[in-house]
LOSE-250224 format. One record per residue (C-alpha): residue number from 1; residue in three letters; x, y, z. Coordinates in steps of 0.25 Angstrom, whole numbers, m for minus. Layout:
R   num   residu      px      py      pz
R   NUM      ALA       X       Y       Z
...
//
This chain:
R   num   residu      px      py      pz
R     1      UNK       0       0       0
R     2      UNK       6      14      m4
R     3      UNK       9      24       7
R     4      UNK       0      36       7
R     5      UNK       4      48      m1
R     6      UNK       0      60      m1
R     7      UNK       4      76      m2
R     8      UNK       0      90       1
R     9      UNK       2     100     m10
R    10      UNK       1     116      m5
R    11      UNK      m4     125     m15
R    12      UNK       1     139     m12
R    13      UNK      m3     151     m22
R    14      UNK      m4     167     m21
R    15      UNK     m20     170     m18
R    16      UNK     m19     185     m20
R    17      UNK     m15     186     m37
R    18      UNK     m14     201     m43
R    19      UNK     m18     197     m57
R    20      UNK     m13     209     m60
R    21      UNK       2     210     m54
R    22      UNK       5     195     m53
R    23      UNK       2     188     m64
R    24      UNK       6     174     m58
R    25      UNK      m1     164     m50
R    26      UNK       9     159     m40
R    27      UNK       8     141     m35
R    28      UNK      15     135     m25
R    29      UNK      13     121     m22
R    30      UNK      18     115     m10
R    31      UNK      19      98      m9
R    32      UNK      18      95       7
R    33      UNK      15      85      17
R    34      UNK      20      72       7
R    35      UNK      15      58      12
R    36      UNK      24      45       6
R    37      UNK      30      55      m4
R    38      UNK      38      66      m6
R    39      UNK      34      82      m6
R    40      UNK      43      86     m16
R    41      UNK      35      82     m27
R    42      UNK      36      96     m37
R    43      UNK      48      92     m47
R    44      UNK      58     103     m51
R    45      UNK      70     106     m61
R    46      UNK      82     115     m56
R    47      UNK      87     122     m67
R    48      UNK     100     132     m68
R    49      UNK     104     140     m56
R    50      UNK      99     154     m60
R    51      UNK     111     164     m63
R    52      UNK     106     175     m56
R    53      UNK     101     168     m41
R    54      UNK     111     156     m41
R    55      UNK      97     147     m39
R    56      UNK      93     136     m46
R    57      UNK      81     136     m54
R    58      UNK      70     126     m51
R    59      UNK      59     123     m60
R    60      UNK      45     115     m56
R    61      UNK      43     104     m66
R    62      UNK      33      95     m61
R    63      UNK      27      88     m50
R    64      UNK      36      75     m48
R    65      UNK      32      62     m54
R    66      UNK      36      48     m44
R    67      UNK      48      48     m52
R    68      UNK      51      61     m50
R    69      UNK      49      60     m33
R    70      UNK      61      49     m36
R    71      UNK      71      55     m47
R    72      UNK      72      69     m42
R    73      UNK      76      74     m30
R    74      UNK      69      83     m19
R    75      UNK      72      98     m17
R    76      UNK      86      99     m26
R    77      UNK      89      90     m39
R    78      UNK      99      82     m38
R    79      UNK     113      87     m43
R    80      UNK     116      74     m48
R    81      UNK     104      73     m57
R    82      UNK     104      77     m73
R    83      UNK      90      85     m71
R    84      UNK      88      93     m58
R    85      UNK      74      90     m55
R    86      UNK      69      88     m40
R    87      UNK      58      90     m33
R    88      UNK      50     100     m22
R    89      UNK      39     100     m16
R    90      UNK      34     114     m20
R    91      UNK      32     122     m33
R    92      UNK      29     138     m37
R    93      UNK      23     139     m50
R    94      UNK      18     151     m55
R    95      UNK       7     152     m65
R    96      UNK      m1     163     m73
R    97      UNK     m14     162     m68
R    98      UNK     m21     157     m58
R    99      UNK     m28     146     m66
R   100      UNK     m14     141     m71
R   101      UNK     m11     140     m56
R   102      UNK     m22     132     m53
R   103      UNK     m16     122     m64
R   104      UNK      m3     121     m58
R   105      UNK     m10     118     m45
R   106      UNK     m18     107     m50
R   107      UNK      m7     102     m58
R   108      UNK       1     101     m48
R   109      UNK      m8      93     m39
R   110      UNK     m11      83     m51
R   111      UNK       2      80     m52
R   112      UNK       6      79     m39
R   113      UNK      m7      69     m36
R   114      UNK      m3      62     m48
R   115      UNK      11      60     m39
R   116      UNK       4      55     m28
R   117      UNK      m4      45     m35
R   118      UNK       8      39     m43
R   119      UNK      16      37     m33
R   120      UNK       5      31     m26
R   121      UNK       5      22     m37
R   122      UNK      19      19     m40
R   123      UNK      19      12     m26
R   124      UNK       7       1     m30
R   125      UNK      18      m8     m37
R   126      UNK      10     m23     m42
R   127      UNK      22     m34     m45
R   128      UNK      20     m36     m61
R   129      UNK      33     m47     m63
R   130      UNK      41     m54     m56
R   131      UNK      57     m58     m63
R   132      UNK      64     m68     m56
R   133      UNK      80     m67     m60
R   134      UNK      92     m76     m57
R   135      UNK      92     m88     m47
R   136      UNK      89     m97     m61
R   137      UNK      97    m110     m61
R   138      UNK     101    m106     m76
R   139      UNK     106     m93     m72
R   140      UNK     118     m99     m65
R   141      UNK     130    m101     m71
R   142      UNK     143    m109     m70
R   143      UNK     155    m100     m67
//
């Protein structure tokens, strides 16, 4: 029987918008309080170190696939690794309008459900075959 597994998304956004001024509708997602997984489920690339602060560039790219939760590292990529994705358990996004924001949101919850779920799954292993190798009276040979 699979462990429970479960996760809290926090939606942030700014409430008060001046259509006017701002122009940008602000969403920040939070993953908290993980249970039989990990909270860091928000996949990210680092790109160049940007000449003018002397800090790396990070990019949202996704929310993490089970492979991803397994190849890539939390909080920093690993130096080691061709690509420098790893993973966070928040995002920023900013988006045009209030509806697009919306989008992202629902997205965003999709795909990490769809996580959840797959996971889920990928631990409900059936036997399918069964290979038996070696110990075979004509695999052993005169030396």
């Amino acid at each position: 029987m699979p462990s429970p597994r479960g996760i809290t998304l926090q939606r942030y956004e700014v409430l008060n918008v001046d259509y006017y001024y701002l122009g940008a509708f602000r969403l920040r997602v939070e993953a908290t309080e993980a249970l039989g997984m990990d909270d860091r489920v928000f996949l990210y690339q680092r790109g160049p170190i940007n000449p003018y602060t002397n800090e790396a560039t990070d990019s949202f790219v996704t929310v993490c696939s089970p492979v991803d939760m397994e190849d890539y590292p939390a909080d920093e990529p690993d130096v080691r690794k061709t690509y420098p994705f790893f993973r966070k358990a928040e995002v920023e996004l900013d988006f045009r309008t209030s509806a697009e924001a919306e989008e992202g949101w629902l997205a965003i919850v999709e795909r990490v459900s769809n996580l959840v779920s797959s996971l889920n799954t990928l631990e409900d292993l059936t036997p399918t075959t069964s290979v038996r190798i070696g110990d075979d009276a004509d695999s052993i040979s005169d030396s």
